[in-house]
N, C-alpha and C positions, 0 to 999 in steps of 0.2 A: 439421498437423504440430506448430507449434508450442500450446501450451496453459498458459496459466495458469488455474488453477481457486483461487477465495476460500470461504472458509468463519468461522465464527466470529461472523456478524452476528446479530442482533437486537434483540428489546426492553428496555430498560434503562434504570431510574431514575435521574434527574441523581443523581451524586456516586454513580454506579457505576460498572464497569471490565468491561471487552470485550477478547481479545485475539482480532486479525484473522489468517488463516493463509492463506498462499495458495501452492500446491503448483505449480510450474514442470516443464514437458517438453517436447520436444524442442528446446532450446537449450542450452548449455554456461554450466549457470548461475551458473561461478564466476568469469567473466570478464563478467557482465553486469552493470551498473548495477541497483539495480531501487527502485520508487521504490509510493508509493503516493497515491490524488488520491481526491476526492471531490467527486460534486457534489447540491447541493439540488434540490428542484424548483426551476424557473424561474430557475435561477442558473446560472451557469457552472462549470465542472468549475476545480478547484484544486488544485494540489499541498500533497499535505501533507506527509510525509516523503519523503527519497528517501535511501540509502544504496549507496554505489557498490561496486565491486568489491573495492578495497582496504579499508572497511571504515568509508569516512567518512560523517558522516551529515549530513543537514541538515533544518530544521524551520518550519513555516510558524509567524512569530507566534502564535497565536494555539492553540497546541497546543502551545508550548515547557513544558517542565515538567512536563506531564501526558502527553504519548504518548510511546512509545518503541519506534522501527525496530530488526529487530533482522537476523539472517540467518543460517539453519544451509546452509551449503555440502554437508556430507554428506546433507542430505534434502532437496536441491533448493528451500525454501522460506522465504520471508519472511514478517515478523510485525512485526505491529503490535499494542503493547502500550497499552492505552489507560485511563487512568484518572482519573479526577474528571469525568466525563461533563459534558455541558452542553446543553441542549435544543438550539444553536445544534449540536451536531456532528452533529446529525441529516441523514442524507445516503448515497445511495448510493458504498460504496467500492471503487476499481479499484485493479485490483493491473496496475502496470507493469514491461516490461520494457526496457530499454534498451542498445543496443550500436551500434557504431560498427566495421563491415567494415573492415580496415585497409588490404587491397588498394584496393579500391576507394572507400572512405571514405566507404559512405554508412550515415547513418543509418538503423537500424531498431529501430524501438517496436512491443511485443504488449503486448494488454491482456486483460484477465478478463474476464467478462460482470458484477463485479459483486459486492456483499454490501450487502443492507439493514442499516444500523443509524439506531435509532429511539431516541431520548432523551426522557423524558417526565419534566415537571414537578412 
C-alpha cells in the first residue's frame, strides 16, 4: 500500500550538487512529517533532514548550509537539495515517512528502499 520511491542518486564529484526526489503513495502526504537519513557502509543509519507537515525543517550538523529539504504537497514528494558535496556524504539515502495516528496514537514510519549517492575525490 503504502510506497516511497527515491530517485536522483548518483556519482558526483566533491563540490557538486545532487537533488534527491522521492515520490510518496498511499498515505495522506500532507499531514505527514517526512524526513530524510542516510547511511555509510558499516555505519549506522542518520538523520539528515526532516521537514514536518507544517513546513519546518530541521538539519544534521554537518549538512547545515549545504542541503536543503524541501516539499511539494501537490506532487506528493520530498526533496533534497544537495550542494557542495563531500566524499564523507557518500551514503545510501532513505526517504522517510512519519505520522502519528491520533485515535490511537501510535506511531508509524515507511521508508524507501534507498538511493546511492557516491561522492568522489
Amino acid at each position: 500500500q503504502v510506497q516511497l520511491v527515491e530517485s536522483g542518486g548518483g556519482l558526483v564529484q566533491a563540490g557538486g550538487s545532487l537533488r534527491l526526489s522521492c515520490l510518496a503513495s498511499g498515505i495522506i502526504f500532507s499531514i505527514n512529517d517526512m524526513g530524510w537519513y542516510r547511511q555509510a557502509p558499516g555505519k549506522q543509519r542518520e538523520l539528515v533532514a526532516t521537514i514536518t507537515s507544517g513546513g519546518r525543517t530541521n538539519y544534521v550538523d554537518s549538512v547545515k548550509g549545504r542541503f536543503t529539504i524541501s516539499r511539494d504537497n501537490a506532487k506528493n514528494t520530498v526533496y533534497l537539495q544537495m550542494n557542495s558535496l563531500k566524499p564523507e556524504d557518500t551514503a545510501v539515502y532513505y526517504c522517510n515517512a512519519h505520522f502519528i495516528e491520533p485515535l490511537v496514537r501510535t506511531p508509524m514510519d515507511y521508508w524507501g528502499k534507498g538511493t546511492l549517492v557516491t561522492v568522489s575525490s
